[in-house]
C-alpha positions as CSV (number, residue, x, y, z in Angstrom):
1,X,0.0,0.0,0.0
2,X,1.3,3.4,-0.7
3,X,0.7,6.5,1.3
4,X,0.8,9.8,-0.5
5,X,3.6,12.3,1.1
6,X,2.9,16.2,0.4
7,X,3.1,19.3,2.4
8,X,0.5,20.7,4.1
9,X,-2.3,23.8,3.8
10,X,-3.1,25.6,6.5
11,X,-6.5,24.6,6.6
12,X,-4.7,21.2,7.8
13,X,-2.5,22.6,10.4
14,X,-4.9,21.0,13.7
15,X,-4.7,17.6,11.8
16,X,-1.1,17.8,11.8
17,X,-0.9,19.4,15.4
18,X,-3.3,16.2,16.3
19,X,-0.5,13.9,15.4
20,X,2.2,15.2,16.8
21,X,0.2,15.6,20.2
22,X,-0.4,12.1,19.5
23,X,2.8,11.1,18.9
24,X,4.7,13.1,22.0
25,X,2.4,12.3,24.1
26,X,1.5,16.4,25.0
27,X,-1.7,18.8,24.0
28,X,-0.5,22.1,23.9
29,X,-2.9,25.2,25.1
30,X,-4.3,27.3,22.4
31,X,-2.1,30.1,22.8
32,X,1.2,27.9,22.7
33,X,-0.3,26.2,19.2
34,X,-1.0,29.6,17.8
35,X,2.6,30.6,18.6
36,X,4.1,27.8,16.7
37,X,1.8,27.9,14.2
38,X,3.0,31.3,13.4
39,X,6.6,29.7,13.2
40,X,5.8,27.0,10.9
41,X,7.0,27.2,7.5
42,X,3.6,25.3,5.7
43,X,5.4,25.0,2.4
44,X,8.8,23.1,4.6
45,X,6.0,20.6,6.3
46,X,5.5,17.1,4.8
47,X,2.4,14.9,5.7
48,X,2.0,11.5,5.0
49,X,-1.8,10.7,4.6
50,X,-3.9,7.3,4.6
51,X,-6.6,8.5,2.6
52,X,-7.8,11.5,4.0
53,X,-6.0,11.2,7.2
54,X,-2.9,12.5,8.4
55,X,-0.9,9.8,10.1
56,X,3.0,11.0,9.9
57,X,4.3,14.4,9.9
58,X,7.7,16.4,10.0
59,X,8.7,20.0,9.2
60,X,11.6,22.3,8.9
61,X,12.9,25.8,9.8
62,X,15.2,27.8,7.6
63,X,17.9,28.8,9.4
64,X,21.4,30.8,9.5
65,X,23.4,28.4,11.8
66,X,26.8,29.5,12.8
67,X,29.5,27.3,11.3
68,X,33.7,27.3,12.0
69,X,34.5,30.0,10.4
70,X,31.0,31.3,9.5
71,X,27.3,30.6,8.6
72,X,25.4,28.5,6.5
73,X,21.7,27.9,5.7
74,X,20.5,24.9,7.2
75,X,17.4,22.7,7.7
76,X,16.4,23.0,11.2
77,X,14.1,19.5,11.2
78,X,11.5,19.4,13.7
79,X,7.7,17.6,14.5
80,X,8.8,14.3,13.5
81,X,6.1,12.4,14.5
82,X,3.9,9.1,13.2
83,X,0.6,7.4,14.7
84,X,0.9,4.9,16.9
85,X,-1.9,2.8,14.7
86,X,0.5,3.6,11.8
87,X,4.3,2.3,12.8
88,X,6.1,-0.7,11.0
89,X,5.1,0.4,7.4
90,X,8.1,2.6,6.5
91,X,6.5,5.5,6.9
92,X,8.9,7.1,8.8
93,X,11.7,6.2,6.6
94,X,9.6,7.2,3.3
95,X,9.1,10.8,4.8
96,X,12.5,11.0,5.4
97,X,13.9,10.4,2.6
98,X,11.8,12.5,0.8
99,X,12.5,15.3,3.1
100,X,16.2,15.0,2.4
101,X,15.7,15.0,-1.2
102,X,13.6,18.6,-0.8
103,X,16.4,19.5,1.4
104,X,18.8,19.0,-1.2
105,X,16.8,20.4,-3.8
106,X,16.6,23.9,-2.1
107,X,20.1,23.7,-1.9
108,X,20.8,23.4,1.5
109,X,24.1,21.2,2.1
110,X,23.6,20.6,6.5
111,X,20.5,19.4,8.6
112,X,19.7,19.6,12.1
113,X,17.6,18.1,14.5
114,X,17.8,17.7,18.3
115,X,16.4,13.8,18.4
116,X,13.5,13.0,21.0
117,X,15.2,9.7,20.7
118,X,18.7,9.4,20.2
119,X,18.6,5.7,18.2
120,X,16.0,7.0,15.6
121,X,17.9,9.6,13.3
122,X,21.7,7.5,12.7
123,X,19.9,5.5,10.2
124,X,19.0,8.6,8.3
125,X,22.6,9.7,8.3
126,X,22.8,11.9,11.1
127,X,25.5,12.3,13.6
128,X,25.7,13.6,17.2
129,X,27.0,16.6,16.9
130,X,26.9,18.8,19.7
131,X,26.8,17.9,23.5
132,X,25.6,19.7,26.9
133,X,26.6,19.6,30.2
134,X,23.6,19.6,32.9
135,X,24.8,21.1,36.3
136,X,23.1,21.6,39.5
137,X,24.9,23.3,41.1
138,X,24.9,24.4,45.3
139,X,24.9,27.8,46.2
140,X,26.7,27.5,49.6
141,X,29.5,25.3,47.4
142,X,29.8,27.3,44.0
143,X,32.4,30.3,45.2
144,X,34.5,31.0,42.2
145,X,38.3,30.2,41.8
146,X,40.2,33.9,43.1
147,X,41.0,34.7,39.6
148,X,38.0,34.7,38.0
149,X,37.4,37.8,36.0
150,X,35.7,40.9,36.8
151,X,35.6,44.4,36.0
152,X,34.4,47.3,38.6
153,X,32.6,49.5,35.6
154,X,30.0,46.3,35.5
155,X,26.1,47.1,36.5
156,X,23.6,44.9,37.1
157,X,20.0,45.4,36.4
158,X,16.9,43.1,37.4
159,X,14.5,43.9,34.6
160,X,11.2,42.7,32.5
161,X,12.6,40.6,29.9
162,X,9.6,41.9,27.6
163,X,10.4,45.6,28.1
164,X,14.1,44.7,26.9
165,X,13.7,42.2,24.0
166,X,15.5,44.5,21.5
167,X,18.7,44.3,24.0
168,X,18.0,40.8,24.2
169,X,18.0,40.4,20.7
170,X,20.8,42.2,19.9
171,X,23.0,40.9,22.4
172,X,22.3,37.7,21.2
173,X,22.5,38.5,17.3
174,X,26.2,40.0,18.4
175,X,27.7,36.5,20.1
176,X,25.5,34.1,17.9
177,X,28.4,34.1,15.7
178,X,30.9,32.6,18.2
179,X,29.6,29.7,18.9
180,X,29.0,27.0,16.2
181,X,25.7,25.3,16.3
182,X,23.9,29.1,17.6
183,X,21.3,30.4,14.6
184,X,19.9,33.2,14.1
185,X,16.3,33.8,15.6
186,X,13.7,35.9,13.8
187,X,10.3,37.3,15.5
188,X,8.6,34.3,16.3
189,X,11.1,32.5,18.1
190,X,12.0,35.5,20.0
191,X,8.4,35.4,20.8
192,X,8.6,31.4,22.0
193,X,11.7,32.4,24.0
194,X,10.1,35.1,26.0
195,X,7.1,33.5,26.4
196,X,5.4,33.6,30.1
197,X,2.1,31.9,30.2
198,X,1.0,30.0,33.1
199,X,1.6,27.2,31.0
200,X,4.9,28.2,29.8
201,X,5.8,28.6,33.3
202,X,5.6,25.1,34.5
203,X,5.2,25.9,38.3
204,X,8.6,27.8,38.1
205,X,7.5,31.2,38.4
206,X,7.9,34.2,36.3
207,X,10.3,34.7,33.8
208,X,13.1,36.8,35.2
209,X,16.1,38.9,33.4
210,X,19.4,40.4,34.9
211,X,21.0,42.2,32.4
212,X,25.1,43.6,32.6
213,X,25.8,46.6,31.3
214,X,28.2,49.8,31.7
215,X,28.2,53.2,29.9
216,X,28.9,51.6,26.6
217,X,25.3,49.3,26.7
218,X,24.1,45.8,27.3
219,X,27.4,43.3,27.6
220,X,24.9,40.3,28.8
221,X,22.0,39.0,30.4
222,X,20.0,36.0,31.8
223,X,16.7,35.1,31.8
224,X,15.8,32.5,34.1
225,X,12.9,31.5,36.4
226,X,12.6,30.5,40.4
227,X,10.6,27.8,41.3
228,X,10.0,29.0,45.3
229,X,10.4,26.3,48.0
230,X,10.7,25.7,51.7
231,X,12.2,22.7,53.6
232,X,10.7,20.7,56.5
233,X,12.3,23.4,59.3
234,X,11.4,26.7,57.3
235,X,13.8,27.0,55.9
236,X,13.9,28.0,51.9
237,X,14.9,26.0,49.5
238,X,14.5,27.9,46.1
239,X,15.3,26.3,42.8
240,X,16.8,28.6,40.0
241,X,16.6,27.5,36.3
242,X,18.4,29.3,34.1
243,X,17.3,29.1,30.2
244,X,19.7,31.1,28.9
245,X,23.2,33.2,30.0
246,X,25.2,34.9,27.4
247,X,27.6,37.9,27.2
248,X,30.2,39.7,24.9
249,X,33.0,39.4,27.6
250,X,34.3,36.9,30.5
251,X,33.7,39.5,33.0
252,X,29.8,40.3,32.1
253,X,29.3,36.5,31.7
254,X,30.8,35.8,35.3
255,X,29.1,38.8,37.1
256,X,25.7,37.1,35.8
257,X,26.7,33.7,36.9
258,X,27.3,35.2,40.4
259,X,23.8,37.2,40.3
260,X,22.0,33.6,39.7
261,X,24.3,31.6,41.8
262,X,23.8,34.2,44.7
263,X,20.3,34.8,44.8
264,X,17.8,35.6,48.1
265,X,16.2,32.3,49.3
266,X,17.9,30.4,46.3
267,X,19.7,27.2,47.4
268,X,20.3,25.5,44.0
269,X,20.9,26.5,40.1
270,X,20.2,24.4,37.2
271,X,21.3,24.9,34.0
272,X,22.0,23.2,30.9
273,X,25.2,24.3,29.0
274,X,28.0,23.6,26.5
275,X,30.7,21.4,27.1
276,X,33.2,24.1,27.4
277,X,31.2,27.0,29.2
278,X,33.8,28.9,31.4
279,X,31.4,28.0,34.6
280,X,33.5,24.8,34.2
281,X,36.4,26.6,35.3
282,X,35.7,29.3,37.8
283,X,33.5,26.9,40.2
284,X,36.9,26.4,42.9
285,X,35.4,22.9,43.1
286,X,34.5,21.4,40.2
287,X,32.3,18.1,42.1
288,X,29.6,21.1,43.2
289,X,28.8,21.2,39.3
290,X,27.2,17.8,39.7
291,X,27.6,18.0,36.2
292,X,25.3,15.5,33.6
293,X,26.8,14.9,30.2
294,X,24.1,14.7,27.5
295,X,23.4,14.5,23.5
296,X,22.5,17.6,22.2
297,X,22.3,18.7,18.5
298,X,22.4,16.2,15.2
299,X,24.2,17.5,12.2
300,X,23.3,15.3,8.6
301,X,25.5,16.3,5.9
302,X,23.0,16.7,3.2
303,X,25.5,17.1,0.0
304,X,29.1,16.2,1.7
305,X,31.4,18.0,-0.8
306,X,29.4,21.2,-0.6
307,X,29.5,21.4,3.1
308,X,33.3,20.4,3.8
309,X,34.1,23.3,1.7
310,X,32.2,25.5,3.6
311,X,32.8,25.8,6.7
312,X,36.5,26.6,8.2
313,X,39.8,24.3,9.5
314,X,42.2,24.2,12.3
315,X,45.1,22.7,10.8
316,X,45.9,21.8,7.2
317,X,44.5,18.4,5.6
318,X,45.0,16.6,2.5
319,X,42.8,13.5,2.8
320,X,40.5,11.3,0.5
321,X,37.9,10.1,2.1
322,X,35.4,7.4,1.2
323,X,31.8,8.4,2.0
324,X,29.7,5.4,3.2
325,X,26.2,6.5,2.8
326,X,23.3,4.5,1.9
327,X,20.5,7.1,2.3
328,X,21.9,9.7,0.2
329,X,23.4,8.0,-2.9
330,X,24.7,11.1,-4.8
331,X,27.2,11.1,-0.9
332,X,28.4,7.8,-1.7
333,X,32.3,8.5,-3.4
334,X,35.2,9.1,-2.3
335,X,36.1,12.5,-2.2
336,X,39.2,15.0,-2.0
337,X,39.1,17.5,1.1
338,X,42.0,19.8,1.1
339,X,41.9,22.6,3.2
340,X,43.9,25.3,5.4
341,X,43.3,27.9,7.4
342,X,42.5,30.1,4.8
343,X,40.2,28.0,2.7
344,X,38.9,24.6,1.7
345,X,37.9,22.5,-1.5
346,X,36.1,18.8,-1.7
347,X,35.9,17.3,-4.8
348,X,35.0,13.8,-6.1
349,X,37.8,11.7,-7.3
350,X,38.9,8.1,-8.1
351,X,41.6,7.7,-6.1
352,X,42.4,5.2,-3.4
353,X,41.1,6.3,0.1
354,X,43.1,7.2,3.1
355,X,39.7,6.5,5.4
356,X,36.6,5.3,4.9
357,X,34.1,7.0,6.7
358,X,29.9,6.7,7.3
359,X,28.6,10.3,6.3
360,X,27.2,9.7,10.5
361,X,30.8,10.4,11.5
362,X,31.4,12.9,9.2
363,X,27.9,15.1,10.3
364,X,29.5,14.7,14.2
365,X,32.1,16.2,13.5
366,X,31.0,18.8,11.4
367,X,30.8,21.6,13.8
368,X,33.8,20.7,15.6
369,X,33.1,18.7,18.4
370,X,33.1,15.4,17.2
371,X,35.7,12.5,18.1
372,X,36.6,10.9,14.9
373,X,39.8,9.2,17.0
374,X,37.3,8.1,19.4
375,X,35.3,6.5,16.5
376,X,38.2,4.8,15.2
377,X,39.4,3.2,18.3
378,X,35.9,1.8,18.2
379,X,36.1,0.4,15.1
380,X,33.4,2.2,13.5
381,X,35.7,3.7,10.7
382,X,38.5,2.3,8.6
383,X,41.9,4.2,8.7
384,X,43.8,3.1,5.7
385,X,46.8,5.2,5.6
386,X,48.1,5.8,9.2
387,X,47.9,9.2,10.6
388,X,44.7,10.5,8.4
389,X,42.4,10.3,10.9
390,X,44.4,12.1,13.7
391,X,45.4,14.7,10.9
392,X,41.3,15.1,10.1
393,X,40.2,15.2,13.8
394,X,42.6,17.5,13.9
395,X,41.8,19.9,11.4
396,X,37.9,19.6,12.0
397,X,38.2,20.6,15.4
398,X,36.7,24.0,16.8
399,X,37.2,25.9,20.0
400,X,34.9,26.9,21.2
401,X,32.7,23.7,21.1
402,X,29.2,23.4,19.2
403,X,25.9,24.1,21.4
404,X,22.4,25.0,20.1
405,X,21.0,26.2,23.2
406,X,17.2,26.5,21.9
407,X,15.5,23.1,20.8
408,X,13.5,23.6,17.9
């Protein structure tokens, strides 16, 4: 039997929202679906129907995701869902396939996704690509190492984040490009981010903002909420969860790390941040972290020679590399990266290969946080001229390392 796969109208959108509250297991309030409604891109969704009904679904947003070196327009997947009455027919794997091949079409080189299960999306060629840490961290235990930086000309101000979304935004547009795996927001999910239903809430309060600044303007902020406690003895027992911290400097970052680590009737933060934030370093003692390593962003490299060429290297490489990749045909070859610091070229050629490589390998380590040694000692690539991969790891490296920081 064969199930039709097109995108959808707008007239079809609660059909499509039915599924995916279906399929995760959630039903949204009204406001909340009108709010991602107004983010959906109807002519980037894809529906598989059984006769008139909807019964698999998945989307995409068009985004600018920083890149080493750069930026490049990606496919942000997203709503990947399929009826429960509907699994075991392929219908997952016919939708995406076909959403690869519209990926490809519209010229995008790079997806994304962040997976809702981390088994489902390797089979479709995508790699783990970014990780997070997940701290909890004590507030009587979390004094900062003596050196940590600071600067005296540093004010801090508790504000509405609403009456200060165009600092917020661009604070944010300023260090997006720093950080690979950050992309650009546009209105709506600026709207999603400062969102402060009851629903949105959770039971954690309000959403709050500090925001560092001097004479010169806005050098940071964080927006967090505080879910307020008391213990057995009266005591409290507040819990702060931070959604997001950035700033243009060390200083303004770690002056707003103190403000949330310090606050009134607070006795714990919780936050969920890159591998390599500098938190990691100015805690004196590192075991207060309590620090959860987790998956984080998949990267699928859509058309391999077109996105090795794009983005930036650490080191120089000469390498060909075979390309195993069953899902993507036009991937499968072995290809010619050479690259420097000051540019980079693929190109397909016959030659014999130094490595052979899945294309799930290559997507992890795309934005520069991958561990192609660490796949090799596992036996999950083949090395055939000694040295390449080291020399590839090496150049595909990135500091500092990949991190969304906003599922979409």
């Amino acid at each position: 039997m064969t199930y039709p796969i097109r995108p959808i109208s707008e007239a079809e959108w609660h059909a499509y929202t039915n599924v995916l509250s279906e399929g995760f297991g959630w039903q949204p309030p009204p406001q909340q679906l009108e709010r991602w409604r107004k983010a959906t891109e109807f002519d980037r969704t894809l529906a598989v129907f059984d006769g008139d009904l909807i019964v698999a679904t998945t989307g995409i947003h068009s985004f600018t995701m920083t890149i080493p070196g750069g930026t490049l327009p990606v496919a942000g997947v997203t709503s990947v869902a399929v009826l429960a009455s509907h699994r075991r027919r392929g219908l997952l794997t016919s939708i995406m396939l076909r959403q690869l091949a519209d990926i490809r079409e519209r010229g995008e080189a790079v997806a994304a996704l962040y997976a809702s299960e981390a088994a489902i999306y390797g089979r479709f060629g995508y790699g783990e690509a970014a990780n997070e840490l997940r701290v909890r961290i004590p507030k009587l235990a979390s004094a900062f190492v003596r050196h940590a930086p600071s600067d005296p000309s540093i004010r801090l101000r508790v504000v509405k984040p609403a009456e200060v979304r165009a600092d917020l935004e661009r604070l944010f547009e300023t260090v997006s490009g720093e950080r690979p795996g950050l992309y650009a927001r546009n209105g709506d999910f600026w709207d999603g981010v400062l969102a402060d239903e009851e629903f949105d809430q959770q039971g954690n309060g309000p959403l709050r903002c500090v925001l560092a600044e001097d004479s010169g303007g806005v050098r940071g902020y964080a927006l967090f909420r505080i879910k307020s406690t008391w213990g057995d003895n009266g005591a409290p027992d507040g819990e702060l969860r931070l959604h997001e911290l950035y700033a243009t400097d060390p200083a303004a970052r770690a002056a707003l790390w103190r403000s949330v680590l310090d606050r009134d009737l607070v006795t714990t933060t919780v936050a969920a941040m890159p591998v390599d934030d500098p938190i990691t370093q100015w805690v004196a003692d590192s075991r207060q972290l309590n620090a959860r390593w987790g998956d984080e962003l998949y990267i699928r490299l859509v058309e391999v020679d077109r996105a090795l060429a794009s983005r930036a290297y650490s080191a120089p490489v000469n390498v060909v590399i075979e390309v195993e990749d069953q899902v993507c045909p036009w991937n499968a070859r072995r290809w010619r990266l050479t690259a420097d610091t000051s540019g980079a070229e693929c190109k397909p050629v016959e030659e014999e290969p130094d490595l052979t490589v899945p294309v799930t390998a290559l997507g992890g380590a795309y934005l520069g946080g991958g561990s192609l040694g660490g796949q090799l000692a596992a036996g999950l690539l083949r090395e055939h001229t000694q040295g390449t991969v080291q020399s590839l790891a090496t150049a595909m490296s990135w500091t500092p390392k990949p991190w969304a920081g906003l599922v979409f």
